[in-house]
C-alpha positions as CSV (number, residue, x, y, z in Angstrom):
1,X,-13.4,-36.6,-22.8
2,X,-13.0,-40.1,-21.2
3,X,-13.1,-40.1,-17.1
4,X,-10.4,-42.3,-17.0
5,X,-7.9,-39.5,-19.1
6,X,-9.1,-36.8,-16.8
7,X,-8.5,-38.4,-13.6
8,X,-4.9,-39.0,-14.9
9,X,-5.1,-35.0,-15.9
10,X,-6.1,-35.0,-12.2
11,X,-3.0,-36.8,-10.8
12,X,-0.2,-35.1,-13.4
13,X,-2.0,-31.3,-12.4
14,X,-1.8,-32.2,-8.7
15,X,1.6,-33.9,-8.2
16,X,3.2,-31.5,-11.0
17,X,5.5,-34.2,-11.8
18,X,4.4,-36.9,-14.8
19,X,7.2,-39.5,-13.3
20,X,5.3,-39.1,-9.5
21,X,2.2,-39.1,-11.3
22,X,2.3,-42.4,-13.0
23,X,3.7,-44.1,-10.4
24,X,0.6,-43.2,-8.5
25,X,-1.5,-44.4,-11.3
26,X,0.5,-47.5,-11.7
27,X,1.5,-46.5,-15.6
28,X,4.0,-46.2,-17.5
29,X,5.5,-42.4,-17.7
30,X,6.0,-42.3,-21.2
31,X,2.3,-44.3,-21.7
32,X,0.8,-41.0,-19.2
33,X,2.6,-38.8,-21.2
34,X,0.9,-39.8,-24.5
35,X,-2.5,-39.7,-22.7
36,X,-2.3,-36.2,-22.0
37,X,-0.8,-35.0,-25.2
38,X,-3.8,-36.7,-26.8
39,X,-6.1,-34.6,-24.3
40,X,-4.5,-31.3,-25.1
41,X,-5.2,-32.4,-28.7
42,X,-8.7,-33.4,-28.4
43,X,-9.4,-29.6,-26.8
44,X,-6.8,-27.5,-28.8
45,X,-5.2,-25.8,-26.2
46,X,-2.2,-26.5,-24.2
47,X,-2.6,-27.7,-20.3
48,X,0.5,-28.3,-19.0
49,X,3.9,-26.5,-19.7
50,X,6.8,-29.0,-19.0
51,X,10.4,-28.6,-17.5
52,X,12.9,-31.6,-16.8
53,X,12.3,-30.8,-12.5
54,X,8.2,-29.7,-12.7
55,X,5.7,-29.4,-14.7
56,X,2.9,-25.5,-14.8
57,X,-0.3,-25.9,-15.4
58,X,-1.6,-23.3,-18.0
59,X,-4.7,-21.2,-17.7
60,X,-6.6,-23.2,-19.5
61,X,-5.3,-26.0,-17.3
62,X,-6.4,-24.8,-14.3
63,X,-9.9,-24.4,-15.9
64,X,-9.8,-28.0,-16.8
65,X,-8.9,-28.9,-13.2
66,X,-12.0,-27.2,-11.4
67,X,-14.3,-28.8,-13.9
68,X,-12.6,-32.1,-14.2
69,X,-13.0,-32.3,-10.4
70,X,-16.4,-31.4,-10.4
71,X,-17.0,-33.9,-13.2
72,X,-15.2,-36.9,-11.4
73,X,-16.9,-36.5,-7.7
74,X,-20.4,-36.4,-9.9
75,X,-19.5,-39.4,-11.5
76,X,-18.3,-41.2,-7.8
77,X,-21.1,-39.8,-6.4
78,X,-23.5,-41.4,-8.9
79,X,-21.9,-44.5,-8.9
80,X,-21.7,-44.5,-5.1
81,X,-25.5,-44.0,-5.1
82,X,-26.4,-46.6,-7.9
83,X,-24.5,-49.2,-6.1
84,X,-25.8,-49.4,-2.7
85,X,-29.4,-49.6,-4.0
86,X,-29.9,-51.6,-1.5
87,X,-28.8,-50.3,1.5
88,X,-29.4,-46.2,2.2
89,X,-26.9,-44.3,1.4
90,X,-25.5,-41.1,-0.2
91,X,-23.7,-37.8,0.4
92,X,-25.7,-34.6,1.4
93,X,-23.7,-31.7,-0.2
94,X,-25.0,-28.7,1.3
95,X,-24.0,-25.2,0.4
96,X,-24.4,-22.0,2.6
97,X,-22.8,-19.2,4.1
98,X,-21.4,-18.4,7.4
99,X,-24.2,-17.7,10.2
100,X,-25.0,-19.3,13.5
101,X,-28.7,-19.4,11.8
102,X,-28.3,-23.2,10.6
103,X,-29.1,-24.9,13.8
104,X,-32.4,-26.7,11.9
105,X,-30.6,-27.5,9.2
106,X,-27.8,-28.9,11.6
107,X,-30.1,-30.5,13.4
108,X,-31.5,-32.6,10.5
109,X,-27.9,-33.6,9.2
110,X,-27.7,-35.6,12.8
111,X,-30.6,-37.1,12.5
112,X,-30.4,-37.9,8.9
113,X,-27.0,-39.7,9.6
114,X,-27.8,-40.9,13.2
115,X,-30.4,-43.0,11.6
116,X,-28.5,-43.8,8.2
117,X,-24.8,-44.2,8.8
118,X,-24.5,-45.1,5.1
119,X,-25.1,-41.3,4.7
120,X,-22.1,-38.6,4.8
121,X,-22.1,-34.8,4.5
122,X,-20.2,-32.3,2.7
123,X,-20.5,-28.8,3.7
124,X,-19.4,-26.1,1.2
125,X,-18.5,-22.7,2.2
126,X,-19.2,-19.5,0.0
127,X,-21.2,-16.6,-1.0
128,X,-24.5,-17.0,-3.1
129,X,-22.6,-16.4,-6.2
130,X,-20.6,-19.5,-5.6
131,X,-23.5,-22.0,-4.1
132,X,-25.9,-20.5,-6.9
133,X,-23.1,-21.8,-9.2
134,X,-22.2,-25.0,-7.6
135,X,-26.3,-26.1,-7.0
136,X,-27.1,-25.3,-11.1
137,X,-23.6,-27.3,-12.3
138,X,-24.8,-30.5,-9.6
139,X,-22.1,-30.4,-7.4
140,X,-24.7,-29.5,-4.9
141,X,-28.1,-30.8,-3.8
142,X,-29.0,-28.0,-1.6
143,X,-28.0,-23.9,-0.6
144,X,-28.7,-22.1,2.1
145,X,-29.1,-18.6,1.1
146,X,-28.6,-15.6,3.4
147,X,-30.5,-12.6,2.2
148,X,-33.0,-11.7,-0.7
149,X,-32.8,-12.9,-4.1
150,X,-34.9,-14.3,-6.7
151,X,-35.7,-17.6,-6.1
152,X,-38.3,-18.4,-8.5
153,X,-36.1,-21.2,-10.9
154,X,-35.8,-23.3,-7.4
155,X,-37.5,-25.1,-4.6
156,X,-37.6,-23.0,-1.4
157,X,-37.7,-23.8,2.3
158,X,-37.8,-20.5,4.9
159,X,-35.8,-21.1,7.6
160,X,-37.4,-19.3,10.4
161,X,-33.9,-17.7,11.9
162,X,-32.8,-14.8,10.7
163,X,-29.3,-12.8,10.6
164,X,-28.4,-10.3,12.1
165,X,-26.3,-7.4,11.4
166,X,-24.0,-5.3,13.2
167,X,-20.3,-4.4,13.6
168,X,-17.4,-6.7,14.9
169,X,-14.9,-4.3,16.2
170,X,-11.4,-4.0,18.7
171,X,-12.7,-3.9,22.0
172,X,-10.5,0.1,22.2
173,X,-12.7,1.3,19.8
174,X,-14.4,4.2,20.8
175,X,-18.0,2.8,19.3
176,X,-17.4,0.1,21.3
177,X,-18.9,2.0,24.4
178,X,-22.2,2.0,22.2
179,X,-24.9,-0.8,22.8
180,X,-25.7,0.1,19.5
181,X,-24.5,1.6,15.7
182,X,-26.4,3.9,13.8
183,X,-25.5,5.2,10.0
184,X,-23.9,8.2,11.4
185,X,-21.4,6.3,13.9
186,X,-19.9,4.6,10.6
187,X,-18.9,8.0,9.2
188,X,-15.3,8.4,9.0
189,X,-14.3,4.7,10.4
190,X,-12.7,2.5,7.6
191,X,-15.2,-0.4,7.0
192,X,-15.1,-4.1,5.7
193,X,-17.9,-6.0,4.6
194,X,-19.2,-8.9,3.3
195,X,-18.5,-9.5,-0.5
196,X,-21.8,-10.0,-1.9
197,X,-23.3,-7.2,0.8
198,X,-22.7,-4.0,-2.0
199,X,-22.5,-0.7,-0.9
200,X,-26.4,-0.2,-2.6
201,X,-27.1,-2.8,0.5
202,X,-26.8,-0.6,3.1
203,X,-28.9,2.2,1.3
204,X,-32.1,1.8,2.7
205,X,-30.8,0.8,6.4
206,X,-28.8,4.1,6.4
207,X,-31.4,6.5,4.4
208,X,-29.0,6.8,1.9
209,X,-26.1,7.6,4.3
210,X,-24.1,4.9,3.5
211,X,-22.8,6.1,0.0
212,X,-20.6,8.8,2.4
213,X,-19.1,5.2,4.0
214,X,-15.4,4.4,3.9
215,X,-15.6,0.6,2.3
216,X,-11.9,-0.2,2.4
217,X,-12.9,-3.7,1.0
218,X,-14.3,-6.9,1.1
219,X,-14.5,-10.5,2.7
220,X,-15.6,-14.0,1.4
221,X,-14.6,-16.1,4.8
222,X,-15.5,-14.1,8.1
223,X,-12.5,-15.7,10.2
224,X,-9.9,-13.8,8.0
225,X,-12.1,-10.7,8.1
226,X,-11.5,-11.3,12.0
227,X,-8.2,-11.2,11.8
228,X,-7.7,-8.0,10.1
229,X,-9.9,-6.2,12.6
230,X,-7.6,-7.4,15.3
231,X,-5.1,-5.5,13.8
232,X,-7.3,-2.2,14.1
233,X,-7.1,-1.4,10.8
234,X,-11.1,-1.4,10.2
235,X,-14.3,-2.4,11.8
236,X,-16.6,-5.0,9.5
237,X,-20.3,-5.2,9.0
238,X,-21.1,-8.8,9.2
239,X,-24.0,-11.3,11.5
240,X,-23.9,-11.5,14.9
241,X,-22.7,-14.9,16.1
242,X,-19.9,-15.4,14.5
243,X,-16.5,-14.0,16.1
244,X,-15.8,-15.2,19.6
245,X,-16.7,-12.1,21.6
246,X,-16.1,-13.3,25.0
247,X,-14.4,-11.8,27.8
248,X,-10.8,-13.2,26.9
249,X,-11.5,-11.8,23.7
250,X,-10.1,-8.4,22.2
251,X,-13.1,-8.5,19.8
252,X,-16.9,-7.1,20.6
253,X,-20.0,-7.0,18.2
254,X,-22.7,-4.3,18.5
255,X,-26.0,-4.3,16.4
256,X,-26.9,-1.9,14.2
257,X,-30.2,0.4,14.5
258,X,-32.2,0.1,12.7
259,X,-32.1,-3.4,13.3
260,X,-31.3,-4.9,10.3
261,X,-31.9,-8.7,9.3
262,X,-31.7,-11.2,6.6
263,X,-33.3,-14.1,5.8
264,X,-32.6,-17.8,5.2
265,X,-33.6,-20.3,3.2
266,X,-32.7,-23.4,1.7
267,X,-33.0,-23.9,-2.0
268,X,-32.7,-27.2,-4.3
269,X,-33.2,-27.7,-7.9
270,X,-36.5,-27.8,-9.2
271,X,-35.1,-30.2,-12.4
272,X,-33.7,-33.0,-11.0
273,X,-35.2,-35.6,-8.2
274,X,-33.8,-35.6,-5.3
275,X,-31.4,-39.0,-4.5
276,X,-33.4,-40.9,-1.5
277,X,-30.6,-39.5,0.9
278,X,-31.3,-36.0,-0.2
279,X,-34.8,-36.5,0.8
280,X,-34.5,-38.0,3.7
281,X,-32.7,-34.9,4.8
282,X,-35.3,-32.9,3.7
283,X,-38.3,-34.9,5.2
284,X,-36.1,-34.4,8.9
285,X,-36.1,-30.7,8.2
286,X,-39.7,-30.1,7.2
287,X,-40.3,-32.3,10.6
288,X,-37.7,-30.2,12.8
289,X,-39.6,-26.8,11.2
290,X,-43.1,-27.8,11.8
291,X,-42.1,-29.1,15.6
292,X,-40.8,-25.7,16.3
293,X,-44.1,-23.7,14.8
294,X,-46.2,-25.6,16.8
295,X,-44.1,-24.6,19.8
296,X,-44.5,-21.1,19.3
């Protein structure tokens, strides 16, 4: 597949309109046209379904979308890179999830582009299924991941701040008298938790309790978890930090006990070298860890 046909597969998926489309590539419609056709000849399946007002993208066209996106910002990025050889430069394109945990890793980012304002961030928001993906395909250089997995196929840097977990609920809820939540207080109360937090989770926190839980579903991004508990429908397990619990607020968070934690740590591939800008990040974090161990 050429770049050039799939940024114009880009532009035609985007503005769903081939006329709009080629005017923003400045070509000819019917010359646009014939460059896609030839596409969804070259792969064998149809991409686009056309009308005389708009054009659908097929299934297999939306596929081709994700990756082609993913293929073109590689290939800008590596360009980008291989160009300004001589001055330092380069995107940071950091995966993680959402915690108030990341304040070394923020930390570094400002001091990686304080000193290098040729260098620019991209933060990516997701579970570890999602990052895990992303950092294997190349779209990222580094993950943060929250909890425990096996890490062996990558690099690994501990982050020495931990998550931890409780319950974000209405401020009227009855538990919300307690300074703390225990197994039993979840019994009966309908429950929301993170997506990649299973019910088998919460097994060893709870003794085994928590397979009499109410798990009314799940959440990917915390702030529209939020929302939903300010509706009262449910209470949701999640990390301190993250809800604005103040006094204006209708929303408190209490801890569970046992106190339960996760870890984080930032992860990077161990097959490909790191571009300079990547590294530099790194080098700032390793410095920003080691300051704050020799603090303690």
């Amino acid at each position: 597949m050429d770049i050039r046909v799939l940024k114009y597969f880009v532009s035609v998926a985007q503005e769903q309109n081939m006329t709009k489309a080629a005017n923003l590539l400045h070509i000819s419609q019917p010359a646009l046209s014939r460059q896609i056709a030839d596409l969804e000849t070259e792969l064998g399946t149809k991409l686009l379904t056309r009308s005389h007002r708009k054009i659908q993208i097929t299934p297999e066209g939306y596929y081709l979308l994700e990756r082609a996106q993913e293929i073109i910002g590689l290939v800008d990025k590596t360009t980008h890179t291989l160009q300004k050889q001589d001055t330092i430069s380069g995107t940071l394109d950091i995966g993680a999830g959402e915690s108030d945990q990341l304040g070394p890793v923020m930390q570094a980012v400002k001091n990686t582009i304080h000193k290098y304002p040729e260098i620019h961030v991209n933060f990516h928001s997701g579970d570890s299924s999602l990052t895990f993906s992303e950092l294997d395909s190349g779209v990222l250089e580094f993950s943060v991941i929250m909890g425990d997995f096996n890490l062996s196929n990558y690099n690994q840097l501990e982050l020495p701040t931990k998550n931890h977990w409780g319950v974000l609920m209405r401020k009227d809820e009855p538990l919300a008298q307690k300074d703390s939540i225990s197994p039993s207080d979840l019994l009966g109360r309908p429950i929301l938790s993170s997506r990649q937090a299973t019910k088998q989770f919460f097994d060893d926190w709870s003794d085994g309790l928590s397979a009499q839980f109410d798990f009314i579903g799940t959440y990917n991004l915390f702030y529209n978890a939020s929302l939903l508990v300010k509706t009262g429908a449910c209470i949701a397990l999640t990390f301190g930090g993250l809800a604005d619990v103040s006094s204006e607020s209708e929303l408190t968070f209490k801890p569970l006990t046992p106190d339960l934690t996760g870890t984080n740590t930032l992860i990077w591939s161990k097959g490909r070298n790191l571009p300079k800008a990547n590294q530099i990040f790194l080098d700032e974090l390793q410095k920003i860890l080691k300051y704050e161990k020799t603090k303690k």
